[in-house]
N, CA, C and O atoms as a MOPAC input file, in Angstrom:
PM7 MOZYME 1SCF
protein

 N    -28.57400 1     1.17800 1    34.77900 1
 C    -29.52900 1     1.31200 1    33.69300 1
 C    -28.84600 1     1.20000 1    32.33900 1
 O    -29.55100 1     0.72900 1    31.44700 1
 N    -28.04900 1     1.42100 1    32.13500 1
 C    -26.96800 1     1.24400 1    31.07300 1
 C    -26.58100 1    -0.27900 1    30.77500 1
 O    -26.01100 1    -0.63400 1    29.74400 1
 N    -26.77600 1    -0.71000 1    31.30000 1
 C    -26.31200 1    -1.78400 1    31.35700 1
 C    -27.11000 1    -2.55000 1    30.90000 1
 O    -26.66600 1    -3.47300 1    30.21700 1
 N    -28.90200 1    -2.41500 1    31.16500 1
 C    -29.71900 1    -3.04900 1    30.47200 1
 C    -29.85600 1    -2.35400 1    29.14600 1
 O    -29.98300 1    -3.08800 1    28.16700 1
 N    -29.84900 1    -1.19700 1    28.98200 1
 C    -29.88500 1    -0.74000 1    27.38600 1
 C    -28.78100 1    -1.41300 1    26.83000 1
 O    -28.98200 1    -1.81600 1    25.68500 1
 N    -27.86400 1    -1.61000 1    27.22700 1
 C    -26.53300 1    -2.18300 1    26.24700 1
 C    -27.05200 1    -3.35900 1    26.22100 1
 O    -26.85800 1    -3.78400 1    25.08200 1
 N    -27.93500 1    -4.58700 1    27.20100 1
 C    -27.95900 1    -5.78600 1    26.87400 1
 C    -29.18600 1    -6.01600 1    25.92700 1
 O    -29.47700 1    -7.00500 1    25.25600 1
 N    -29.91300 1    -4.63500 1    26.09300 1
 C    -31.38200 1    -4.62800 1    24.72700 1
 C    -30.95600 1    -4.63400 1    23.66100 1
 O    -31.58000 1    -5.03300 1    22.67700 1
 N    -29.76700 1    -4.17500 1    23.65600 1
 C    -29.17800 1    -3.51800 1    21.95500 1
 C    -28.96100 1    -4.72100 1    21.74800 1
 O    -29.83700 1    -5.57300 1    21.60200 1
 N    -27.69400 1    -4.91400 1    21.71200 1
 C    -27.21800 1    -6.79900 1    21.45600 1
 C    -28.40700 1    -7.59900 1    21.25900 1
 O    -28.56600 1    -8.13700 1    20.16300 1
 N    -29.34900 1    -7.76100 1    22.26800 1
 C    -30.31200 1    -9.23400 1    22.20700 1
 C    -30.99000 1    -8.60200 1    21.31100 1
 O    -31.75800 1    -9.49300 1    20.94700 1
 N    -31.33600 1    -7.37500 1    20.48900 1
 C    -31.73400 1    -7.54100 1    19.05500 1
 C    -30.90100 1    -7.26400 1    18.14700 1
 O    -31.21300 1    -6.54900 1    17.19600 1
 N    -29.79400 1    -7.74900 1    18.28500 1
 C    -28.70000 1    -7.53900 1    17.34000 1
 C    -28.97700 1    -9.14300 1    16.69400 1
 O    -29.22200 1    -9.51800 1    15.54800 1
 N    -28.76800 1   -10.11300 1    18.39800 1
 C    -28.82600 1   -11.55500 1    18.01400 1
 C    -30.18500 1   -12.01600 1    17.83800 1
 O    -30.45300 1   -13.20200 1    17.64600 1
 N    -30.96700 1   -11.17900 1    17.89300 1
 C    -32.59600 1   -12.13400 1    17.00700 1
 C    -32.21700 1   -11.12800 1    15.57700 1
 O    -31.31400 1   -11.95000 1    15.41600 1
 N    -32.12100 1   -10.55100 1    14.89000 1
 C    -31.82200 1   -10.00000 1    14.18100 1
 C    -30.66800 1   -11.23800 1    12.73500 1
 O    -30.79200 1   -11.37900 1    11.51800 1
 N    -29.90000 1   -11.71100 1    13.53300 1
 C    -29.03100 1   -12.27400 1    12.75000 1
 C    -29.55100 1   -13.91000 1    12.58900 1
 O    -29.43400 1   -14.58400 1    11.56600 1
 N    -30.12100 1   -14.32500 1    13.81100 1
 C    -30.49000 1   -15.60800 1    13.47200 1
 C    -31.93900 1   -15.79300 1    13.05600 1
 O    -32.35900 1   -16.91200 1    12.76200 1
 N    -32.91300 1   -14.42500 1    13.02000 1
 C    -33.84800 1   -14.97000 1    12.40800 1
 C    -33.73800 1   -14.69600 1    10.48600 1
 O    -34.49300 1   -15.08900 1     9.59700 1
 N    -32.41900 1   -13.83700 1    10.42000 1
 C    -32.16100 1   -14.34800 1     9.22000 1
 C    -31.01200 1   -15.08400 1     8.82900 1
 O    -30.27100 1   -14.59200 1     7.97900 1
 N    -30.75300 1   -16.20700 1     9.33200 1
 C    -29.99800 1   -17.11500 1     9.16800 1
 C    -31.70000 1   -18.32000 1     9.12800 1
 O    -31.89100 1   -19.37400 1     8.52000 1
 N    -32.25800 1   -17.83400 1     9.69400 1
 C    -33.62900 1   -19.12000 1     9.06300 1
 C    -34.69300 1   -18.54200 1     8.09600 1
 O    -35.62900 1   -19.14600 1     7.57200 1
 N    -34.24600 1   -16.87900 1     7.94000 1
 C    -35.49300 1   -17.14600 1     6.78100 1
 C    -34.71900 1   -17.30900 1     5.65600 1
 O    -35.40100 1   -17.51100 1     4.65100 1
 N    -33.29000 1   -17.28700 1     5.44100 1
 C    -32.26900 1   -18.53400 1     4.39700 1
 C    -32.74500 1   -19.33500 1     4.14800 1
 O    -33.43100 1   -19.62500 1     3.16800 1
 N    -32.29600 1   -20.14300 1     5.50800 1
 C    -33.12900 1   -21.60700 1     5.62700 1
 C    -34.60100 1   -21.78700 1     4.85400 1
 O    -34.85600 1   -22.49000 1     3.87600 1
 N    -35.19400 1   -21.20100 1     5.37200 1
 C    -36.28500 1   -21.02500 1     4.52500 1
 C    -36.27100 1   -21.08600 1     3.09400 1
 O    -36.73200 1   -21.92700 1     2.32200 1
 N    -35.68700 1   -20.09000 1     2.91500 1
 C    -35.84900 1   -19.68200 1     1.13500 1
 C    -35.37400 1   -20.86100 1     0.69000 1
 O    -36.11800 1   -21.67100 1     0.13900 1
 N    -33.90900 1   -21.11100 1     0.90800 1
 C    -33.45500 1   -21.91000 1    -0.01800 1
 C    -34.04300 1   -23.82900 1     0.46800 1
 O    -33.52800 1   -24.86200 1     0.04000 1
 N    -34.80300 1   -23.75200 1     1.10000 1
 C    -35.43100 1   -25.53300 1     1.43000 1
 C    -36.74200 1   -25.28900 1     0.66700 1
 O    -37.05600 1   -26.00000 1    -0.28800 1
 N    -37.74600 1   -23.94500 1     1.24400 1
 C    -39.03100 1   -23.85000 1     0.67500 1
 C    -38.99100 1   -22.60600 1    -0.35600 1
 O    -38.22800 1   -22.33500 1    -1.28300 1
 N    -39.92500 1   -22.07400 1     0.09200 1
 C    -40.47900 1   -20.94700 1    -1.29100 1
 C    -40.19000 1   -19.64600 1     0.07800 1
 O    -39.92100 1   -19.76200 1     1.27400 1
 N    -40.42800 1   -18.33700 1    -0.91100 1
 C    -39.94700 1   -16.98300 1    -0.44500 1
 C    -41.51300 1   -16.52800 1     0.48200 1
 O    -41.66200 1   -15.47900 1     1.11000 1
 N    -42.47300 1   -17.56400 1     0.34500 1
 C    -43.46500 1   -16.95200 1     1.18300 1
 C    -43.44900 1   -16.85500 1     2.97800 1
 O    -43.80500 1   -16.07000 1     3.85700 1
 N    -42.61700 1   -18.56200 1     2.81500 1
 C    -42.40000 1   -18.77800 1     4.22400 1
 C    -41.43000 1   -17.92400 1     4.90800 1
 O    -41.61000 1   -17.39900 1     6.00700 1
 N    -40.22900 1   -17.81000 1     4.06100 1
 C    -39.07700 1   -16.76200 1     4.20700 1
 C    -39.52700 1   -15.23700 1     4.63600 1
 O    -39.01900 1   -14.68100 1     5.61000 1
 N    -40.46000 1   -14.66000 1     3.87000 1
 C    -40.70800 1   -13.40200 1     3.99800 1
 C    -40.96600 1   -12.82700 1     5.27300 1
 O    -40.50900 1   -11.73000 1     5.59400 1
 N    -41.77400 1   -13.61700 1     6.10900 1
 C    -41.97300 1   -13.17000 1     7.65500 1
 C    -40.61300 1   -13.51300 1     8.34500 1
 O    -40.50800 1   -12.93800 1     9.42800 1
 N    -39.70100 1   -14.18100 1     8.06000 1
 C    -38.64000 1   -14.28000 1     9.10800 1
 C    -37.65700 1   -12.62400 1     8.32700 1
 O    -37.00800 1   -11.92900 1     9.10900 1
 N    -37.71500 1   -12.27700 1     6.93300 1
 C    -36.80600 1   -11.26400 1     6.55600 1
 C    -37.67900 1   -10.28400 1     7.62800 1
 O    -37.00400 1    -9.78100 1     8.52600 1
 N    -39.49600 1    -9.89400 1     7.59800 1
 C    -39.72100 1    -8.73400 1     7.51600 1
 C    -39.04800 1    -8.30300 1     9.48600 1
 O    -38.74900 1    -7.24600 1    10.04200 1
 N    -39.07600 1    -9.86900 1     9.97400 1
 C    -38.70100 1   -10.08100 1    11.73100 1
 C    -37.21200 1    -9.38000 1    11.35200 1
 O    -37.03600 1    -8.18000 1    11.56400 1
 N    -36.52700 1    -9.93200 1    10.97600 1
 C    -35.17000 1    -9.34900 1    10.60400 1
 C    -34.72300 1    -8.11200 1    10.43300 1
 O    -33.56800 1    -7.72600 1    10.61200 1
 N    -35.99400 1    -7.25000 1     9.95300 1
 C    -35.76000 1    -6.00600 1     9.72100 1
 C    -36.33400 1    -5.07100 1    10.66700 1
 O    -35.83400 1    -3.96200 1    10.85900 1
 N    -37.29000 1    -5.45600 1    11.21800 1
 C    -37.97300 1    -5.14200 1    12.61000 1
 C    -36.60900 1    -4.92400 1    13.94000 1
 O    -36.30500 1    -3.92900 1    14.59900 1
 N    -36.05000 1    -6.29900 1    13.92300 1
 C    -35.52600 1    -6.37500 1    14.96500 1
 C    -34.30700 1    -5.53000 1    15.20200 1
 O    -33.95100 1    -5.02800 1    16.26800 1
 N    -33.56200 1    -5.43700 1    13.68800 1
 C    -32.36100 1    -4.51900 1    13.47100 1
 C    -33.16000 1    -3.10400 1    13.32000 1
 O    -32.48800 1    -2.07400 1    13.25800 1
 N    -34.19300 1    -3.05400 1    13.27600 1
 C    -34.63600 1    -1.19400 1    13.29000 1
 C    -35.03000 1    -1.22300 1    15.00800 1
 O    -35.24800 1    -0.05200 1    15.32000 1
 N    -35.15300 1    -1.88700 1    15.89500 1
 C    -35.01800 1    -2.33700 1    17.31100 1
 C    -33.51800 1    -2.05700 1    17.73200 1
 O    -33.52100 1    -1.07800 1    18.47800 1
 N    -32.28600 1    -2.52600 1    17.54400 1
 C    -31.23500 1    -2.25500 1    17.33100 1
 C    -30.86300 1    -0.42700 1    17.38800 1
 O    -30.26100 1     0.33100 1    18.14900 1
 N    -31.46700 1    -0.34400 1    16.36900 1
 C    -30.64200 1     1.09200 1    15.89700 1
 C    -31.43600 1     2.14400 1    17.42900 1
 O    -30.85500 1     3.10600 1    17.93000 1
 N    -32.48600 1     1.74700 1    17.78100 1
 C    -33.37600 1     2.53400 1    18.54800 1
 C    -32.88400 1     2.72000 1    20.01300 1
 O    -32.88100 1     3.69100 1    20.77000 1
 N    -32.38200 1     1.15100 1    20.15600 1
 C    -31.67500 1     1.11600 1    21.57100 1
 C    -30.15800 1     2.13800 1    21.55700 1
 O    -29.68900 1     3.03000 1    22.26500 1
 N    -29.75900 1     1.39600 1    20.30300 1
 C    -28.24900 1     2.52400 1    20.25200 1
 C    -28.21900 1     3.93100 1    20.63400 1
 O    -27.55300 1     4.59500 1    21.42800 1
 N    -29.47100 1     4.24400 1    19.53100 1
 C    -29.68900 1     5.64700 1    19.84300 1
 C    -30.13900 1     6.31700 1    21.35600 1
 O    -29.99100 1     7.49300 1    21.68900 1
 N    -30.69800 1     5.27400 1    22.12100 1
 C    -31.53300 1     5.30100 1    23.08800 1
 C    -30.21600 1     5.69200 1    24.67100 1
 O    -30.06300 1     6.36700 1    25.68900 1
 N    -29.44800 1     4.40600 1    23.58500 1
 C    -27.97300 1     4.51500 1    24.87300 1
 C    -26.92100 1     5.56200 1    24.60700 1
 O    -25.96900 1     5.63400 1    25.38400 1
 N    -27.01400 1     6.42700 1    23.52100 1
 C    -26.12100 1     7.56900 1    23.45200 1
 C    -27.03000 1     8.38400 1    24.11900 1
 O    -26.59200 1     8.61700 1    25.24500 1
 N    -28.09100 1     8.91400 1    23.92200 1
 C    -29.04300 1     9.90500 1    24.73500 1
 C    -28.64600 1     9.48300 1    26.50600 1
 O    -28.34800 1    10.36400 1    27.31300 1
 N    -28.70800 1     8.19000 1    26.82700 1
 C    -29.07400 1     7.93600 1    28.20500 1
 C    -27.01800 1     8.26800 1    28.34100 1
 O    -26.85700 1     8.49800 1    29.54000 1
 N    -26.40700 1     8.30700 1    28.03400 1
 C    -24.70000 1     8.60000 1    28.39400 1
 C    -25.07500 1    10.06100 1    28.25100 1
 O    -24.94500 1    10.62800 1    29.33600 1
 N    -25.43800 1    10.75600 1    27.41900 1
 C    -25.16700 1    12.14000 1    27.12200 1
 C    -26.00200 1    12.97500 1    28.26900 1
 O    -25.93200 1    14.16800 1    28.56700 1
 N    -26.78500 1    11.96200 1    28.78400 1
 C    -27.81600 1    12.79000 1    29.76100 1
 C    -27.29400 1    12.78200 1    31.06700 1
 O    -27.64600 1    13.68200 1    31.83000 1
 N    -26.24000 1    11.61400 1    31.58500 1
 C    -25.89800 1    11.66100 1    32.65800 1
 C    -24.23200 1    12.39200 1    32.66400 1
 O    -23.67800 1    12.39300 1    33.76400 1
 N    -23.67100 1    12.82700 1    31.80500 1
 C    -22.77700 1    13.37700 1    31.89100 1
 C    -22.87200 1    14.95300 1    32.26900 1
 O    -21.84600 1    15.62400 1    32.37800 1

């Protein structure tokens, strides 16, 4: 079970980084409107991140 929490954390670590590596893309080709939904995904996904982390110190601390 650990093992999938550690691979949840990461896979929103990496939507996290590349959906803002395109709402860049975004900004700087178009305007900040199109951009804005890939930042607000960006910030979603890294507050996804912090949840699993937290999720996988609880799930270690519980089986010890």
């Amino acid at each position: 079970m650990e093992k999938v929490v550690r691979f949840l954390q990461y896979m929103w670590l990496v939507i996290a980084a590349v959906s803002f590596c395109i709402a860049t893309y975004h900004l700087i080709l178009w305007d900040i409107t199109g951009a804005l939904f890939f930042y607000f995904f960006t910030g979603m996904a890294t507050l996804l991140f912090y949840v699993r982390k937290r999720q996988l110190k609880r799930f270690q601390n519980m089986s010890k």
